[in-house]
C-alpha positions in Angstrom: -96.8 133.3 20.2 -96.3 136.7 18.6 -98.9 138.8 18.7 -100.8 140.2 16.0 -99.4 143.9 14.9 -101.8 146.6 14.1 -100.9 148.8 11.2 -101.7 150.3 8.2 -101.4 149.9 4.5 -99.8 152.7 3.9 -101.0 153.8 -0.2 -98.3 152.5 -3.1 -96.7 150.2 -0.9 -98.5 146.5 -1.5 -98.9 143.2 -0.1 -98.0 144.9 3.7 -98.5 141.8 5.9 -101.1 141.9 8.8 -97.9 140.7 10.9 -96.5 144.1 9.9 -93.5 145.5 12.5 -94.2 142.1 14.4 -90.8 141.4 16.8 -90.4 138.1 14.7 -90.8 139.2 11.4 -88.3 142.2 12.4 -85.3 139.6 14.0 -86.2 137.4 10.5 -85.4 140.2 8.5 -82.4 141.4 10.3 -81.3 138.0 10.0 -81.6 137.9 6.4 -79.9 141.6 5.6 -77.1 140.0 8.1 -76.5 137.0 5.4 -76.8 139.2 2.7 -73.8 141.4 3.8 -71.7 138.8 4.7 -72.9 137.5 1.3 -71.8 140.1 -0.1 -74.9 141.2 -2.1 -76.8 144.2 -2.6 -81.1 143.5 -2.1 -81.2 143.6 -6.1 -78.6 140.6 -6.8 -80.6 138.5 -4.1 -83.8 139.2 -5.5 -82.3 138.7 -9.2 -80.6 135.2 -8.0 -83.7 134.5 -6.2 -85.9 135.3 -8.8 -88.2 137.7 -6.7 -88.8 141.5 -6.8 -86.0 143.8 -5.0 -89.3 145.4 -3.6 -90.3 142.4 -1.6 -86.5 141.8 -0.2 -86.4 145.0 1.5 -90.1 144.8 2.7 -89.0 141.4 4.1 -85.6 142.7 5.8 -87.8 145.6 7.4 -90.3 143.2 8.8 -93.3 144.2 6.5 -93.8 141.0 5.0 -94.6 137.7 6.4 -92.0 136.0 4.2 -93.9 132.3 2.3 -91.7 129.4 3.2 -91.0 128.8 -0.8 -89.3 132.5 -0.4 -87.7 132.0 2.4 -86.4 128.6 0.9 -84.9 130.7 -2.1 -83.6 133.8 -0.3 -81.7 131.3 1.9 -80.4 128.9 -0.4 -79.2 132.2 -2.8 -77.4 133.1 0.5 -76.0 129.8 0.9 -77.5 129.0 4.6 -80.3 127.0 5.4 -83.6 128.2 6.8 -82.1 126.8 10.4 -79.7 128.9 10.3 -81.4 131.9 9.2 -84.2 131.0 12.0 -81.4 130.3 15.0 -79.6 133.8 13.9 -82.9 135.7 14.6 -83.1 133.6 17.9 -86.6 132.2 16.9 
């Protein structure tokens, strides 16, 4: 089990997960930018085709969000690989 980062909320940047910088949440988001450039896509056309903010898609591929599994669900389908796969490409 991961353990819980320490950080801080650092001012204008919201929603910063407690989990922020955590090892996991890093090789998720890694995995995710990896998709996306194979993809082909910049962070804006994934969050547009995924219908969530281009904000939250780079917070999530720098590991500062603890991604919901409805988002991760939508990110992954835009990208046209299934949570597995996302999940085994980060080695978790």
């Amino acid at each position: 089990m991961a353990r819980k980062a320490s950080y801080r909320n650092h001012p204008g940047v919201p929603n910063l997960s407690s989990y922020r910088q955590d090892p996991i949440l890093i090789a998720l988001g890694q995995a995710i930018r990896r998709a996306r450039l194979d993809a082909e896509l910049s962070q804006e056309e994934l969050a547009h085709r995924a219908e969530i903010d281009r904000s939250h898609v780079g917070r999530i591929e720098r590991g500062d969000n603890n991604v919901a599994v409805m988002t991760l669900a939508k990110i992954a389908a835009v990208l046209g690989v299934s949570i597995t796969e996302l999940m085994q490409d980060a080695e978790l």
